[in-house]
TORVEXLUM-607128 format. One line per 8 residues: their letters; for each residue x, y, z of N, C-alpha, C. Coordinates in nm, 4 decimals, m for minus. Layout:
a = X:Y:Z:X:Y:Z:X:Y:Z | ...
! end
This chain:
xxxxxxxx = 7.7651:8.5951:12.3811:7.6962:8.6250:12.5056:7.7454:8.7613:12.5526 | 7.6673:8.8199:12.5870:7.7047:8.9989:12.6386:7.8164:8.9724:12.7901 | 7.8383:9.0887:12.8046:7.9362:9.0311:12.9555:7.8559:9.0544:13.0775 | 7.7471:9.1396:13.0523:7.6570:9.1407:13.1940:7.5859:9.0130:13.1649 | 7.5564:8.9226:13.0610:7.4554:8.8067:13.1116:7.5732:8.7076:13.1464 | 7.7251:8.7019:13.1213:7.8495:8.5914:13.0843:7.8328:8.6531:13.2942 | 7.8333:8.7301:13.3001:7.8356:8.8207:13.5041:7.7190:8.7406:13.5533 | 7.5680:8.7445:13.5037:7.4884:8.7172:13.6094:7.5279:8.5726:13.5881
xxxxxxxx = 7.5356:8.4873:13.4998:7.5508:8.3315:13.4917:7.6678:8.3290:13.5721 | 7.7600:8.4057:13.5926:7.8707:8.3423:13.6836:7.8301:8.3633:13.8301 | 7.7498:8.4987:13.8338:7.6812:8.4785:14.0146:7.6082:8.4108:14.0274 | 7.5249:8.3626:13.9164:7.4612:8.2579:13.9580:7.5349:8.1380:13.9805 | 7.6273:8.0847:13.9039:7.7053:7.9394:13.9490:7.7271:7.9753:14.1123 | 7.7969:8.0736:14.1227:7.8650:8.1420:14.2746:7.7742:8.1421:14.3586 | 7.6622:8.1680:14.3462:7.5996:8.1231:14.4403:7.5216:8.0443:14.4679 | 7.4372:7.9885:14.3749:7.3669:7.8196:14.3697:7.4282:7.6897:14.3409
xxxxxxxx = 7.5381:7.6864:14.2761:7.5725:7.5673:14.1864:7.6147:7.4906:14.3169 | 7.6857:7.4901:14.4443:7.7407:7.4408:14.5359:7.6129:7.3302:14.5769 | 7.4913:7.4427:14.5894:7.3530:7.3652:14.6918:7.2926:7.2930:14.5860 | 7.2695:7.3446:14.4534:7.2025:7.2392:14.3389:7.3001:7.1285:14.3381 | 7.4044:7.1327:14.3120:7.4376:7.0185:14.3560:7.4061:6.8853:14.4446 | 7.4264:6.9425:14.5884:7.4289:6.8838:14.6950:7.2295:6.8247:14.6642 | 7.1569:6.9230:14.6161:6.9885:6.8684:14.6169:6.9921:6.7684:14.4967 | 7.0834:6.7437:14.4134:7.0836:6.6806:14.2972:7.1069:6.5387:14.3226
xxxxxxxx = 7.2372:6.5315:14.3838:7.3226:6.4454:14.4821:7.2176:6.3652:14.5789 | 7.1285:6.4504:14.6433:7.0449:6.3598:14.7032:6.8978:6.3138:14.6911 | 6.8610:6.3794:14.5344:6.7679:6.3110:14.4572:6.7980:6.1819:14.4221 | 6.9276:6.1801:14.3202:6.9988:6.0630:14.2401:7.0596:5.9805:14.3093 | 7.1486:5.9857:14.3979:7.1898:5.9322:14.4644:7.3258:5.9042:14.4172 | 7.3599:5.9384:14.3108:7.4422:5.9092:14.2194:7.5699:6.0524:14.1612 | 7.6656:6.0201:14.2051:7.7432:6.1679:14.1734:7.7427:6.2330:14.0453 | 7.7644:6.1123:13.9735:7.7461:6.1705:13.7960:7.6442:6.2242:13.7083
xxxxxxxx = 7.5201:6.1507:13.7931:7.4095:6.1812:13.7329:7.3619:6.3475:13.7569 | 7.4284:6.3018:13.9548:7.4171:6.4516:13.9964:7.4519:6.5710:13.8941 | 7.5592:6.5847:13.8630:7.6402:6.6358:13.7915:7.5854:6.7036:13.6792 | 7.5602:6.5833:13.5863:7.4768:6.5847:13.4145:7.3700:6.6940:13.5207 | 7.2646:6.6387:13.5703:7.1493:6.7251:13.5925:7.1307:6.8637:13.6693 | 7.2388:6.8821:13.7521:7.2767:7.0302:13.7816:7.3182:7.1248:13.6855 | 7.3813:7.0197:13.5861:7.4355:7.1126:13.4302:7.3443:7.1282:13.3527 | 7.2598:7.0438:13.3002:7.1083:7.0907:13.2665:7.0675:7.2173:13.3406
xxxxxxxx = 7.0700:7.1534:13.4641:6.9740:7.2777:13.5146:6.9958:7.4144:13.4852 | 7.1271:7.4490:13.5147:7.2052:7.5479:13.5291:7.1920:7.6010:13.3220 | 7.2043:7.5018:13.2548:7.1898:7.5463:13.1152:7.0455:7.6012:13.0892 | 6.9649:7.5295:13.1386:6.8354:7.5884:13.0815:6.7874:7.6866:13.1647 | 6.8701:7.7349:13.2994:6.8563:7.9030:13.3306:6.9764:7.9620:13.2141 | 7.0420:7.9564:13.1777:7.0911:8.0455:13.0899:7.0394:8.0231:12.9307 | 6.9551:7.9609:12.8990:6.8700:7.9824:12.7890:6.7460:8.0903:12.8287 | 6.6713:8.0911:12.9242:6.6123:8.1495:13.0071:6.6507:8.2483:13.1006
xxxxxxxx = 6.7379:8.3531:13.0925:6.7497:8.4617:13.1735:6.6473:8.5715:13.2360 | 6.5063:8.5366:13.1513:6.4377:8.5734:13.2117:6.3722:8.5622:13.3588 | 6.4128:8.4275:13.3743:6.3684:8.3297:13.5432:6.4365:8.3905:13.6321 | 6.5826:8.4497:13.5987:6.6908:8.4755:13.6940:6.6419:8.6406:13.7585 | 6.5533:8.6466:13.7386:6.5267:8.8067:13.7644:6.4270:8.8180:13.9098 | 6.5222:8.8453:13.9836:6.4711:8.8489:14.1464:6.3150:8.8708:14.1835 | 6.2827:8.9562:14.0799:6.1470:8.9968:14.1327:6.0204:8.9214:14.0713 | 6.1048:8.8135:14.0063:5.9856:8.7022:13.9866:5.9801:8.5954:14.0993
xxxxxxxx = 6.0332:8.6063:14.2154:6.0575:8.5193:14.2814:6.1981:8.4418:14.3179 | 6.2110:8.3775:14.4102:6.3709:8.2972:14.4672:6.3935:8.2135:14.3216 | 6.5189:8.2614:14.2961:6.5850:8.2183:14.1690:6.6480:8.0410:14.1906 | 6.6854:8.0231:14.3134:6.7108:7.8597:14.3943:6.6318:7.7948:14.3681 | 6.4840:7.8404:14.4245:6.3845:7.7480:14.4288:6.3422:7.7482:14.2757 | 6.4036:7.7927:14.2201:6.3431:7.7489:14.0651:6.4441:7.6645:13.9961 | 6.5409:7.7021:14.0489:6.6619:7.5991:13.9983:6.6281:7.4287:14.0906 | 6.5693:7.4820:14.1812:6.5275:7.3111:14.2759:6.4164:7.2567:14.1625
xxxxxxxx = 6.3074:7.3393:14.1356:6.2246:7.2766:14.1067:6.2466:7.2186:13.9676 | 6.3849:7.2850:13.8885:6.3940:7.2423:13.7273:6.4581:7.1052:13.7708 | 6.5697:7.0857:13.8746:6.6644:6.9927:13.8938:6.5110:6.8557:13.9168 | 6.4527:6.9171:14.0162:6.3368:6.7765:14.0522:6.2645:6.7092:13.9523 | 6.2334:6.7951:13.8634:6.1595:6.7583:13.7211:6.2127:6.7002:13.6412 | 6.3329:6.7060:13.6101:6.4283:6.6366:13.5243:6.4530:6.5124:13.5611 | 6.4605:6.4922:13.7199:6.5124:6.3731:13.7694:6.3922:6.2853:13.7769 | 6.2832:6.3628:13.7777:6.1154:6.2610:13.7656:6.0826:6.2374:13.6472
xxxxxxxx = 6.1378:6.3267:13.5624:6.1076:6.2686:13.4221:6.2152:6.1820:13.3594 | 6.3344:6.1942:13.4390:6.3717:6.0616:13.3703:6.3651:5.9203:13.4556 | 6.3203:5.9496:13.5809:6.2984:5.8410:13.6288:6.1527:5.7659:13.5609 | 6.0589:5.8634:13.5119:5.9587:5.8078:13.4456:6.0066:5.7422:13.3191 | 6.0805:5.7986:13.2341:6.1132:5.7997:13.1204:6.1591:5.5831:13.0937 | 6.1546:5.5809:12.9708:6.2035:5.4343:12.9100:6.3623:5.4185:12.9402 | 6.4279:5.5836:12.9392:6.5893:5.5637:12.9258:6.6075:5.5133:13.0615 | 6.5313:5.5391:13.1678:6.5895:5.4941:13.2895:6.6142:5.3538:13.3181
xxxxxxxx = 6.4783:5.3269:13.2586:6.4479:5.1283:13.2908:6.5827:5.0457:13.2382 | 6.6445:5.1300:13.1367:6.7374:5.0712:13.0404:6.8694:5.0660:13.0619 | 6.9155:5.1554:13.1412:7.0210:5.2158:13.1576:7.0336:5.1788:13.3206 | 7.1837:5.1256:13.3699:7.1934:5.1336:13.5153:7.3800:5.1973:13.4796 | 7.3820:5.2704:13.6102:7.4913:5.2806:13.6164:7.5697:5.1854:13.6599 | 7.7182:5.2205:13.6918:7.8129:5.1268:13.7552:7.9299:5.1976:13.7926 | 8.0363:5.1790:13.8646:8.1482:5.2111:13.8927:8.2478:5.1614:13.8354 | 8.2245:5.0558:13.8155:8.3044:4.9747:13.7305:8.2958:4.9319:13.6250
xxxxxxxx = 8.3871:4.9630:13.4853:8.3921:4.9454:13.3681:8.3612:4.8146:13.3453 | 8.2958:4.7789:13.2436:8.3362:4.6472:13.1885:8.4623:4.6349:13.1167 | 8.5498:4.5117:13.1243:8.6623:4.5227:13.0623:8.6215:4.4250:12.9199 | 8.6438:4.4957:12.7786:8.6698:4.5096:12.6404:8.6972:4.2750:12.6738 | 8.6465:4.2657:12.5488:8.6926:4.1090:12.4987:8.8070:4.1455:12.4526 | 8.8352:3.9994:12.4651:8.9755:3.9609:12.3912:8.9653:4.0169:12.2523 | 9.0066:4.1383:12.1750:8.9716:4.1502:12.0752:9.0594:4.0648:11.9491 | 9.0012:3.9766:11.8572:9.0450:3.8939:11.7808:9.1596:3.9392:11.7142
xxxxxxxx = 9.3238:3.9111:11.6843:9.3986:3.9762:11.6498:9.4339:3.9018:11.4876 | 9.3547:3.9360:11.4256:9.4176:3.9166:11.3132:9.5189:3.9206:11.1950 | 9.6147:3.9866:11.2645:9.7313:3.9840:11.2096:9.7991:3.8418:11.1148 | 9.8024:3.7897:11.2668:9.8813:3.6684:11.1967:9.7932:3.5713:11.0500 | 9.6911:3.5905:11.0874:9.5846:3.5391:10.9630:9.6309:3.6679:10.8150 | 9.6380:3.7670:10.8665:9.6796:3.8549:10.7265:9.7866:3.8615:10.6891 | 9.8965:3.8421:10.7403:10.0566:3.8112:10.7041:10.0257:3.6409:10.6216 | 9.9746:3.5601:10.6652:9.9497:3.4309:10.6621:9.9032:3.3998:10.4406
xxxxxxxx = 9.7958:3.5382:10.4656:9.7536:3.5100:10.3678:9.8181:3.5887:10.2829 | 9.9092:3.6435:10.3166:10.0249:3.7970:10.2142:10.1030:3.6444:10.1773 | 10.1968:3.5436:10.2809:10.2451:3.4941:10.2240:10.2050:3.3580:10.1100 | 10.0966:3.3251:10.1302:10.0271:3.1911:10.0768:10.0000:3.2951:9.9132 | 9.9619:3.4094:9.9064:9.9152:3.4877:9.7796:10.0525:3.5053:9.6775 | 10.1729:3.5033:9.7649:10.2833:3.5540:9.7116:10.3154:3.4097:9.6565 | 10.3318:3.2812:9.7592:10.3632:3.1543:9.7103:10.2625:3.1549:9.5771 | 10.1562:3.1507:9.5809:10.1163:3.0833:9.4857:10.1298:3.1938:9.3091
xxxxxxxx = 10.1828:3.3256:9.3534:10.2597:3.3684:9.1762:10.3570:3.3203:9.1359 | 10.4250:3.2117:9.2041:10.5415:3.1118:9.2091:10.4882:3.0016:9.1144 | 10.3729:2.9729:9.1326:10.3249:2.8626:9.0777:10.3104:2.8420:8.8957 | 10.2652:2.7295:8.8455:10.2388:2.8099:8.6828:10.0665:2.8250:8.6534 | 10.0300:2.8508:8.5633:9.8671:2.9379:8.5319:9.8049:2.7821:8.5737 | 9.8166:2.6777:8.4788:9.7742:2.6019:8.5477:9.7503:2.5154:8.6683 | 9.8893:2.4896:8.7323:9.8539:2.4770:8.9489:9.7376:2.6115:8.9900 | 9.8009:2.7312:8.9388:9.7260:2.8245:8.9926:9.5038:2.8047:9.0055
xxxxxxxx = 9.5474:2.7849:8.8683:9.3665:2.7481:8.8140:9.3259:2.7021:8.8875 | 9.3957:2.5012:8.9171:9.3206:2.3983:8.9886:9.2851:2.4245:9.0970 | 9.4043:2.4973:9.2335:9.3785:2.5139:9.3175:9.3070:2.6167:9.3400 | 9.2780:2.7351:9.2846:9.2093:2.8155:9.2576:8.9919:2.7723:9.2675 | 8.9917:2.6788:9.2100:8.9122:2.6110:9.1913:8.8530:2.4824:9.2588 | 8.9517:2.3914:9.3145:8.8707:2.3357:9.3919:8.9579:2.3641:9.5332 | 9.0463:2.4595:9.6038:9.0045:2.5112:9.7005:8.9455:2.6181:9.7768 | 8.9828:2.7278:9.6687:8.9572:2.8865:9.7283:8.7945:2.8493:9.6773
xxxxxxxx = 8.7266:2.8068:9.5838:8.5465:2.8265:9.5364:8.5191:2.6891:9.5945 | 8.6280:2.5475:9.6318:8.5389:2.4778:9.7042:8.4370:2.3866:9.5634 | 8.4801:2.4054:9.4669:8.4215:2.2929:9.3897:8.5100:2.1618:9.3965 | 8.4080:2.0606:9.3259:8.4494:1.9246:9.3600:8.5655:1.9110:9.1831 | 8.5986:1.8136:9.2233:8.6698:1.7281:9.0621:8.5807:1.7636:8.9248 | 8.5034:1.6710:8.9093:8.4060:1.7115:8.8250:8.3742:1.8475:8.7634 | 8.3314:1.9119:8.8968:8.2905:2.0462:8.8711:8.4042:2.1536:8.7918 | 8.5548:2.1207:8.8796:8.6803:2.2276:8.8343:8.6836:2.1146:8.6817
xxxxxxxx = 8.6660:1.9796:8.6668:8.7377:1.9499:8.5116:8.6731:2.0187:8.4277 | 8.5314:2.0240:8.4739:8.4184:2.1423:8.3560:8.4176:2.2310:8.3188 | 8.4639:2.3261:8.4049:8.5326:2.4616:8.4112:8.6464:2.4959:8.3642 | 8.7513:2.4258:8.3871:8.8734:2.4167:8.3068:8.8889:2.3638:8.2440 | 8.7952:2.2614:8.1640:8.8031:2.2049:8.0459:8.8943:2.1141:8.0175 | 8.9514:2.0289:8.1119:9.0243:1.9117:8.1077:9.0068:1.7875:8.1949 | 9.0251:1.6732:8.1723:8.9789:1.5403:8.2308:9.0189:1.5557:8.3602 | 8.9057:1.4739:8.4330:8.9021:1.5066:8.6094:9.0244:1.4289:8.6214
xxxxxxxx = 9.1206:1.3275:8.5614:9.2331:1.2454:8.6574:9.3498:1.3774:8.6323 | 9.3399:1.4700:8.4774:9.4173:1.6001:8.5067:9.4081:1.6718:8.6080 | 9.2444:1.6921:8.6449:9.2802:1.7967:8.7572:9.3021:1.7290:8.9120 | 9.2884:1.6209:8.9089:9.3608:1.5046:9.0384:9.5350:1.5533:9.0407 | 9.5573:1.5242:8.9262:9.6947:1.5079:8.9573:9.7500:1.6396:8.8852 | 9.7028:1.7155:8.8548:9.7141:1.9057:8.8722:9.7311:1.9836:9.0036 | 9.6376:1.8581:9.1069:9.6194:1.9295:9.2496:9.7129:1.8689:9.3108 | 9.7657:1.7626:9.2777:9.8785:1.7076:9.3544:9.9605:1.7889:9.3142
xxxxxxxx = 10.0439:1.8035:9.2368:10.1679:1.8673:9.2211:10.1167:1.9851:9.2531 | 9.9970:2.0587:9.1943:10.0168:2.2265:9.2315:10.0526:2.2288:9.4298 | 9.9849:2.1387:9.4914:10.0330:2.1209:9.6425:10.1363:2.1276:9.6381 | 10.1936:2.0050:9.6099:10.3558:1.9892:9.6397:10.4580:2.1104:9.6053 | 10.4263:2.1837:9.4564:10.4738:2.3145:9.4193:10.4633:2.4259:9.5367 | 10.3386:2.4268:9.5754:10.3156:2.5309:9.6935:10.3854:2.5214:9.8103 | 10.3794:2.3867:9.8615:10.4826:2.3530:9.9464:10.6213:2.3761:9.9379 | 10.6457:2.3650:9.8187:10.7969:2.4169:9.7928:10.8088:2.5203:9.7984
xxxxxxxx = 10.7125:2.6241:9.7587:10.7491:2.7479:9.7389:10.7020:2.8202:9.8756 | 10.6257:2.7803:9.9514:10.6135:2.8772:10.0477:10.7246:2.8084:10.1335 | 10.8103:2.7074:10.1515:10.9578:2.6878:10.2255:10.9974:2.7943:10.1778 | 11.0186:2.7762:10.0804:11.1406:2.8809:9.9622:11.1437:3.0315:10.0565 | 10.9797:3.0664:10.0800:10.9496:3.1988:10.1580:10.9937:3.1754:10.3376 | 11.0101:3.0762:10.3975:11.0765:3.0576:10.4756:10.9456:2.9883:10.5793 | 10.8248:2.9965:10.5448:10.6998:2.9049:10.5885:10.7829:2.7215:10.5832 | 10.7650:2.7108:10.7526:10.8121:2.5413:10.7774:10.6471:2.4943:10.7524
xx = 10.7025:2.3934:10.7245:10.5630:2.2812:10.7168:10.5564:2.1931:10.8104 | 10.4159:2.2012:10.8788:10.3752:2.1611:11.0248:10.4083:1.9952:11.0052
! end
């Protein structure tokens, strides 16, 4: 920006920005909005330096009439219907802390390399995928009373071993 237009944009703040304000303020009703739309205003005379030139007329009343237009077009506009202000924040949810669920599962992952390939399999199979007896003996290729009593001990193993990790059992 040159320094004579960086000069007239600053006489212009110096001498309008106080009253656009205050006309903004009592369009909106609203201080912030005020605000946003005096800064518009004030931006799209300095995209436009041509407007600012006295002998086209009161440089105010053109800054009134950009501020009024803006505030009618967004009062027309969809964003308005949508949007309300407030003073007061909404305060954030309880945000879910999952920690203790991820330590939880660091230690249950660690217990079970404790285990041997086979506990690992069974439980592997009919709890983490949730298949039935049947389904894990098919898959692992051994009689369903094996994988009955595969899942018993691989439990009881797990149980031991996540004590071992210092996990009490409820």
């Amino acid at each position: 920006m040159a320094s004579d237009q960086a000069q007239l944009m600053q006489q212009l703040h110096d001498e309008h920005a106080s009253a656009l304000f205050g006309f903004c303020l009592h369009l909106t009703g609203d201080r912030l909005r005020a605000e946003d739309v005096a800064q518009e205003t004030l931006l799209r005379a300095w995209q436009r330096p041509s407007v600012l030139d006295a002998s086209r007329g009161s440089v105010r009343s053109w800054l009134f009439t950009v501020a009024r237009n803006l505030v009618i077009d967004e009062w027309r506009s969809k964003r308005h219907q949508n949007e309300h202000s407030t003073d007061d924040l909404p305060e954030p949810g309880d945000p879910v802390d999952q920690t203790d669920a991820l330590l939880q599962s660091w230690v249950v992952a660690e217990a079970l390399t404790q285990l041997s390939p086979e506990h690992r399999a069974v439980l592997l199979e009919c709890y983490y995928r949730g298949r039935s007896v049947a389904e894990a003996s098919r898959r692992l290729g051994v009689p369903e009373g094996t994988v009955k009593s595969r899942t018993h001990y691989a439990l009881r193993a797990l149980r031991l071993a996540l004590e071992e990790l210092g996990v009490a059992a409820p």
